[in-house]
Each structure stands twice: as C-alpha cells, then as structure tokens.
N, C-alpha and C positions, 0 to 999 in steps of 0.2 A: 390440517387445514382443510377447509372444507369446501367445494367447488362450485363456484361462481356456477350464477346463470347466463349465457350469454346478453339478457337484457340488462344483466348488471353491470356489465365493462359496456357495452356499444352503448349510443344514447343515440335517439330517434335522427338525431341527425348527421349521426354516423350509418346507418341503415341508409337513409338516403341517400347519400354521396357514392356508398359501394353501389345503390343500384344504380345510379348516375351514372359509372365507371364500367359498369357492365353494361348497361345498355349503349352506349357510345364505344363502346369495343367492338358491341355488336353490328350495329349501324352502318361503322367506320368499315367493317372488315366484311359486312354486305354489298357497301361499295365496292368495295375493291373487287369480288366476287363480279360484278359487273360488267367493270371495266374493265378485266380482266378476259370476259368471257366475248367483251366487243372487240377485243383485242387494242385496247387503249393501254392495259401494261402488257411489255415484251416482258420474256420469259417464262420464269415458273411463279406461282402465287400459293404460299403455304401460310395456310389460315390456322389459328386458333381456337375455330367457331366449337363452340358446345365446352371450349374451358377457362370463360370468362372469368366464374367465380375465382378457379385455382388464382387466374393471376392478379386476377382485383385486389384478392380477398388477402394473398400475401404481401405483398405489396403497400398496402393499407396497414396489416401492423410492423411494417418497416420503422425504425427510431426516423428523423431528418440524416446523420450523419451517414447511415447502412447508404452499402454500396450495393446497386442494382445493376447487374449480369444480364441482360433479358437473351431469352433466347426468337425463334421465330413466332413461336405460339403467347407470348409473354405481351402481347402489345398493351393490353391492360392496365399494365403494372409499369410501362412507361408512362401513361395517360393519367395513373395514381401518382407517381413522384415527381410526375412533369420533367421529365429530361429527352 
C-alpha cells in the first residue's frame, strides 16, 4: 500500500479548523498567562503553550465515539471535541 500525502486525507478546510484550534488554544492559554500573572487566577497555572499542535492535532483524528482523557497540557483537544 502505498503512502498517502498528507494533502490527500486533510482537505483545505481541515487545515483551517486545526489552525483555528491552535490558535484559540493559544490565545485562550495567553490569557490565562495574564491573569494569572495579575493575580486574577489563585493557585498554580500549567499551560500547554508551544504544544498546541500535539493536542489539536490528535484530537482532530479522534472518530465522534473516542473518548478523550485530557490531561493539563491537552486544552486543545477539549476545544476540538467540544467537551
């Protein structure tokens, strides 16, 4: 069997929606970095920044029924499966 190009499974607007989801990870998780640092959230603040892709990216070829675990770095892949 011979091996796909990744242009050949993704279609342009699958490309988009991953960067969608990465960049709204990112965004989201600069906020927090903020008000985190204004001291608006108490506690500790453990980001995921610099591994959007990892969890976009899996997350995105999740079936609908796959069950998603996220851990703290994973916000991503909540924001892909909407839960």
């Amino acid at each position: 069997m011979a091996k796909k190009e990744i242009t050949e499974i993704l279609t342009v607007k699958d490309f988009l929606a991953l960067y969608y989801f990465m960049k709204l990870t990112r965004e989201f998780e600069n906020r927090c970095i903020k008000l985190y640092r204004q001291g608006k959230i108490p506690g500790r603040l453990l980001t995921g920044t610099g591994n959007e892709g990892i969890s976009v990216g899996s997350a995105y070829a999740l079936n609908p029924e796959d069950v998603l675990l996220p851990l703290h770095r994973d916000l991503g892949a909540v924001f892909v499966k909407g839960e």
